[in-house]
C-alpha positions as CSV (number, residue, x, y, z in Angstrom):
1,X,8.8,33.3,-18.8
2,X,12.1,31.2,-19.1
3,X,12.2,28.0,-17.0
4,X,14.2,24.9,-16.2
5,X,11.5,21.9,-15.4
6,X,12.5,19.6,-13.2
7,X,10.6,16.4,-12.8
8,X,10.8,12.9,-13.5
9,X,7.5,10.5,-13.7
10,X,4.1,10.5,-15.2
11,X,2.5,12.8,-12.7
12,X,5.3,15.9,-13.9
13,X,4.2,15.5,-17.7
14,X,1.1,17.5,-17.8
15,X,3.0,20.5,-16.1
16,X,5.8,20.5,-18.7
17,X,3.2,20.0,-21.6
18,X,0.8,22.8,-20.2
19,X,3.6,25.4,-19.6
20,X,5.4,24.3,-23.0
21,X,1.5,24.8,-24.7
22,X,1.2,28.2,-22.7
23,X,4.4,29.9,-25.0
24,X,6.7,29.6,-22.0
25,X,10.4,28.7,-22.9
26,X,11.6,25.6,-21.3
27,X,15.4,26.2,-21.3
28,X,15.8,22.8,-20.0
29,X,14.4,19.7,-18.2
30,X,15.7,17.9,-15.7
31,X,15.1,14.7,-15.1
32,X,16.5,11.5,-12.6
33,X,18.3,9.6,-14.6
34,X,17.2,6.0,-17.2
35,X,16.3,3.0,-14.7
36,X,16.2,-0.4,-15.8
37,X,12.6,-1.7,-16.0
38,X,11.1,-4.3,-17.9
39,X,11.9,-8.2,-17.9
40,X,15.6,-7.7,-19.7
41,X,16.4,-4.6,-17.3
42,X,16.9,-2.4,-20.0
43,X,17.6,1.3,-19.0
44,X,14.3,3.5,-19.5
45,X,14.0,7.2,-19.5
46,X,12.0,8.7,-17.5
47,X,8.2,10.1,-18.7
48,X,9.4,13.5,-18.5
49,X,12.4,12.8,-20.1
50,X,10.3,11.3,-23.5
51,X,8.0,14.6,-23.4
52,X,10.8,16.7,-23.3
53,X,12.6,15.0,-26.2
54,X,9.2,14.9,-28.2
55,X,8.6,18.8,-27.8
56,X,12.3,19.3,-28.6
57,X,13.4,20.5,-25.0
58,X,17.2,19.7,-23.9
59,X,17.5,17.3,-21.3
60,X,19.8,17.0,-18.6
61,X,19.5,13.5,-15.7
62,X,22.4,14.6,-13.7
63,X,21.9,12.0,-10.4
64,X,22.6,14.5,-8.0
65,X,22.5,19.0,-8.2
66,X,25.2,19.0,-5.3
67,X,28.2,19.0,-8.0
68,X,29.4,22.3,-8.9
69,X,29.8,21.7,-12.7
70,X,25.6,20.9,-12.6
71,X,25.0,24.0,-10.8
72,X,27.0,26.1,-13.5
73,X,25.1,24.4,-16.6
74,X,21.2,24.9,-14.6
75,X,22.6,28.6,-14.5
76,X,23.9,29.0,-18.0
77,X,20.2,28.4,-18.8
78,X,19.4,31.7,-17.1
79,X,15.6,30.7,-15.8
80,X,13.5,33.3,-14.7
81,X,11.5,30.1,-12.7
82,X,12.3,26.7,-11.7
83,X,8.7,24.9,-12.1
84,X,9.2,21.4,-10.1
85,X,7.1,19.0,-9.9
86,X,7.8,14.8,-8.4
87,X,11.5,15.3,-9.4
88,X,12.9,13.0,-6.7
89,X,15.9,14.9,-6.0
90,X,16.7,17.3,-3.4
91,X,17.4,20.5,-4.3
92,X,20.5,22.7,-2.6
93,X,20.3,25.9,-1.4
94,X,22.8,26.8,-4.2
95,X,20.2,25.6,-6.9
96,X,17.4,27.1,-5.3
97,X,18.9,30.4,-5.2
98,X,19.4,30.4,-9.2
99,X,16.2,31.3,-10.8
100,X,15.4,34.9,-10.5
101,X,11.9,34.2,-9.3
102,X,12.8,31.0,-7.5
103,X,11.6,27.7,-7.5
104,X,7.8,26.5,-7.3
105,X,6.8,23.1,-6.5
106,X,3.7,21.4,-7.8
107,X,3.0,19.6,-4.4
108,X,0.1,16.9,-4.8
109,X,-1.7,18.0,-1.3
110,X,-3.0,20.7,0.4
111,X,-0.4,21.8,2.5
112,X,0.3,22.2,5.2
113,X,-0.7,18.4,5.7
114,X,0.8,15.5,4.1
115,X,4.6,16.7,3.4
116,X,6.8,14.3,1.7
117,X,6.7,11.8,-1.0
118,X,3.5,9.6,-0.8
119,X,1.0,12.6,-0.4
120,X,-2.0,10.6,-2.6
121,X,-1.6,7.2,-0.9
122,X,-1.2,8.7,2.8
123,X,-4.6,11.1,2.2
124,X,-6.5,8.0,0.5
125,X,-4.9,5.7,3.9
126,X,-6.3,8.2,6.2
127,X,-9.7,8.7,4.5
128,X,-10.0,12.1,4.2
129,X,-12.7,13.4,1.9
130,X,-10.7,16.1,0.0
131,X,-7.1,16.6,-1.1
132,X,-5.5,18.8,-3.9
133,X,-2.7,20.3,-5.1
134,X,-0.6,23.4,-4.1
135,X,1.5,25.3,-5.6
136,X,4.9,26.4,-3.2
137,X,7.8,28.3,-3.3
138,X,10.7,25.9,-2.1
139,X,13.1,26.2,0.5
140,X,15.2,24.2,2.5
141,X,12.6,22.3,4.4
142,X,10.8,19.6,3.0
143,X,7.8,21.0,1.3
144,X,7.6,23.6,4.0
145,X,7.9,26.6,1.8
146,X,4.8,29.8,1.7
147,X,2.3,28.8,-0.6
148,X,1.2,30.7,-3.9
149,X,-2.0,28.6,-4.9
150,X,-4.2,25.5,-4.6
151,X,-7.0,23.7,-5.5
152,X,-8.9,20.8,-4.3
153,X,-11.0,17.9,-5.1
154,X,-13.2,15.3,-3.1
155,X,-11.1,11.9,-2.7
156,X,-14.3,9.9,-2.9
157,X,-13.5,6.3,-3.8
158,X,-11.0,7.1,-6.5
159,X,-7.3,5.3,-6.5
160,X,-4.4,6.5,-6.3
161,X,-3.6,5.6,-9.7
162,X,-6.8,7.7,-10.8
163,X,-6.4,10.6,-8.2
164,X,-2.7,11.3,-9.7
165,X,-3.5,11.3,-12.9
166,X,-6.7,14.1,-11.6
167,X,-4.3,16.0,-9.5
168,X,-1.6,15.9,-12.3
169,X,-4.0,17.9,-14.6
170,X,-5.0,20.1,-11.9
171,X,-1.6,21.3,-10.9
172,X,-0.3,21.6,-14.2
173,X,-3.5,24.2,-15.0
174,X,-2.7,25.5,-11.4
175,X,1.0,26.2,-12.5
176,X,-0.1,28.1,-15.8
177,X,-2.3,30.3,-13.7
178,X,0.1,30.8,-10.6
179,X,3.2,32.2,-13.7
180,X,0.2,34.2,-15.2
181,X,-0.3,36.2,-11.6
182,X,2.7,35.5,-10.1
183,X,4.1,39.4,-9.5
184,X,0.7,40.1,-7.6
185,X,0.3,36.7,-5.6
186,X,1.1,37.5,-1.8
187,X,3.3,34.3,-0.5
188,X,1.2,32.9,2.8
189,X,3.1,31.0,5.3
190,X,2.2,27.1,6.1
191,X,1.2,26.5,9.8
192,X,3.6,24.1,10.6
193,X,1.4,23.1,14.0
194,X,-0.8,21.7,11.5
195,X,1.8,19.6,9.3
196,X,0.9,15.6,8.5
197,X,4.0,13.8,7.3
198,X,3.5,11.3,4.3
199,X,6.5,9.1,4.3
200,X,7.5,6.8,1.2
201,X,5.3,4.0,0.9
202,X,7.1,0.6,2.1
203,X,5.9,-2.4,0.3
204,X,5.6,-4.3,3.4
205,X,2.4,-1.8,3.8
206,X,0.6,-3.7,0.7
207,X,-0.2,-6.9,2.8
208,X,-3.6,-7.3,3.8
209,X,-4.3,-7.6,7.6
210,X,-8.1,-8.9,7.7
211,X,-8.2,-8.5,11.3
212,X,-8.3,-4.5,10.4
213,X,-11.9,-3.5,9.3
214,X,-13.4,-3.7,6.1
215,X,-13.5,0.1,5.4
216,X,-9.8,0.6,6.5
217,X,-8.8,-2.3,4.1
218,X,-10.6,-1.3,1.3
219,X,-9.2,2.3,1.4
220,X,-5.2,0.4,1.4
221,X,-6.6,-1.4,-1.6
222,X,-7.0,1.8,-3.6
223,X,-4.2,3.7,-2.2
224,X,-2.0,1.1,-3.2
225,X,-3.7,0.6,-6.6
226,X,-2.4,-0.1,-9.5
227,X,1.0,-0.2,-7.4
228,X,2.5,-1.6,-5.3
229,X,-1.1,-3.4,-4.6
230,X,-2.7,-4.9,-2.0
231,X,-2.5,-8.5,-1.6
232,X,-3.4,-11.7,0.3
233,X,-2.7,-15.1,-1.0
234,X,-4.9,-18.1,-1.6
235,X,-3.6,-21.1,-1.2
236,X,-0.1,-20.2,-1.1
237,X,-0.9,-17.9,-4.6
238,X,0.0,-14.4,-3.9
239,X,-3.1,-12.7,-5.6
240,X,-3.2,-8.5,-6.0
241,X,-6.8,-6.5,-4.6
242,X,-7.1,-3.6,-7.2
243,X,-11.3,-3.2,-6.2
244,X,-13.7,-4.6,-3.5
245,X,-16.7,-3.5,-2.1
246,X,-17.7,-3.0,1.6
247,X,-20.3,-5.5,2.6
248,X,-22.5,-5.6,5.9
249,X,-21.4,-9.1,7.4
250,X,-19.8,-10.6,10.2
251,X,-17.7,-13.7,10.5
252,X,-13.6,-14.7,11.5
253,X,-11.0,-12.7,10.0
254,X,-9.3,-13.7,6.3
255,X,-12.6,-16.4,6.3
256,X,-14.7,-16.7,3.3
257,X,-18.4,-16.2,3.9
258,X,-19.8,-17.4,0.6
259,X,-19.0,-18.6,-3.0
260,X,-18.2,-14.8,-4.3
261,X,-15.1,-14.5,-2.1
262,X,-16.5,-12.5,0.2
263,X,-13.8,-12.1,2.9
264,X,-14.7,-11.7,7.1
265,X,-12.7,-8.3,8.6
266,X,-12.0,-7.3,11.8
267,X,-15.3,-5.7,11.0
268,X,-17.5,-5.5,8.5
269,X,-16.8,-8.1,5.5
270,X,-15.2,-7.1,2.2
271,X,-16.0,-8.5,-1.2
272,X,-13.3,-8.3,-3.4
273,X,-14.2,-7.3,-7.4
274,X,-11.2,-7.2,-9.4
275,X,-7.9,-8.6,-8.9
276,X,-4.8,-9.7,-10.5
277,X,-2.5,-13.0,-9.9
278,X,1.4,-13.1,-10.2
279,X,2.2,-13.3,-13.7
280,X,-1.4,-12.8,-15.2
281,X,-3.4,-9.8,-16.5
282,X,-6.1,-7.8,-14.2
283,X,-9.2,-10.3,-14.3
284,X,-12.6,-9.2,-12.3
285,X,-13.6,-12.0,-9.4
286,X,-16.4,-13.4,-11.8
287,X,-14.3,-14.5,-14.3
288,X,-12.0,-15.7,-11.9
289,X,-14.0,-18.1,-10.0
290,X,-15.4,-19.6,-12.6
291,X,-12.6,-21.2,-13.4
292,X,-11.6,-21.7,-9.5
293,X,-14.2,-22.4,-7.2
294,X,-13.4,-20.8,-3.2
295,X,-15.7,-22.5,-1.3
296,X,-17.4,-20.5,1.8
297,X,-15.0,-21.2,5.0
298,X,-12.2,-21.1,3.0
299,X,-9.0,-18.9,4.7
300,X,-7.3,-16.7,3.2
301,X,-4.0,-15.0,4.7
């Protein structure tokens, strides 16, 4: 098939690798455009933008589809599909209407719950035992389109760093199989009575709250791993939780319990195993206090 790609970070490249590796023709990427990043703020493409340009793709990081002239070039490719996955732009009716087929989205749930843009983090928040991927046909509504395909896998005490990078593969196989099958594969309506919404994770989100209970805060420690992460601070140092482990203790919340910081919760106690402070590279808790002792009934906010 002939398809324009539109996505933008890390979770969108194993889609525009698998399709590229399937014999499809990618017409053209699309992309958001270069952000500054790094300590001297220099402007960096995005991950999909460096696959495309290493597989020899033409890119296009126009910062909005509204513009008329962007709508004529996305047709001048003449895609049969529009395979979208994380692109972070909303797409007008105007675009949508332009591939023959349409446009599917690889959406990193299963659908109907968690619409919106922090699926991983909002089904790791919530504890649910098994998320996915689907595979949609976009409309209008915000990922409220029939659904074509999915696939899921048990959540178990992976992050969110590791679950995208699982649910990235997934979808991009997904997609492959979905284009494969696509003129047989009967469109079934989502049941919006049973939609979840997963809204943009704020950063204010990442603070630890110790009154909350252990299980609670160590599922926000890996939804929010490796970023934004959780974090407390220790003496006025502003210290990152990337892994801790539940522990069966009692004691006041954001209190130390013993010398191998374990840490009182609303209930239950959490022991905290690898962390990172400002400035310095991930470090696990041994190492850490053996060069800084936390003495039990220390507090920690």
């Amino acid at each position: 098939m002939r398809i324009v790609f539109m996505g933008t970070p890390d979770f969108a490249v194993p889609a525009l690798k698998a399709l590229h590796a399937a014999g499809h023709t990618i017409a053209a990427a699309y992309t958001q455009p270069p952000r500054p990043a790094g300590r001297g703020r220099k402007l960096q493409p995005s991950p999909v933008q460096r696959e495309a340009e290493t597989l020899g793709i033409p890119v296009h990081s126009p910062a909005s589809l509204k513009p008329q002239d962007v709508q004529d070039t996305l047709a001048e490719a003449k895609p049969d599909v529009a395979v979208v996955a994380a692109y972070g732009l909303i797409l007008p009716q105007a675009v949508l209407d332009i591939p023959a087929c349409g446009c599917l989205n690889i959406h990193a749930s299963l659908l109907p719950k968690w619409r919106g843009a922090a699926p991983i983090q909002r089904a790791i928040l919530a504890g649910d035992a098994v998320t996915g991927v689907t595979i949609m046909q976009m409309e209008a509504g915000l990922d409220t389109g029939p659904m074509l395909a999915t696939a899921r896998t048990p959540v178990e005490r992976k992050t969110a760093g590791e679950l995208t990078a699982e649910l990235a593969e997934m979808g991009a196989q997904l997609m492959v199989g979905t284009l494969i099958d696509l003129p047989a594969l009967q469109p079934v309506p989502q049941d919006d009575a049973m939609a979840t919404h997963a809204p943009k994770i704020d950063k204010a989100e990442a603070r630890i709250d110790w009154s909350h209970d252990a299980e609670a805060i160590e599922r926000q420690v890996r939804a929010f791993a490796p970023f934004p992460g959780a974090w407390f601070t220790l003496g006025g140092e502003r210290i990152k939780l990337l892994a801790a482990d539940v522990i069966a203790r009692e004691g006041k919340p954001g209190v130390t319990l013993d010398d191998d910081l374990t840490i009182a919760c609303g209930y239950a106690a959490l022991r905290p195993t690898r962390i990172q402070r400002a400035g310095k590279p991930a470090m696990d808790v041994a190492a850490f206090l053996r060069g800084r002792a936390v003495p039990a009934g220390t507090m920690v906010e």
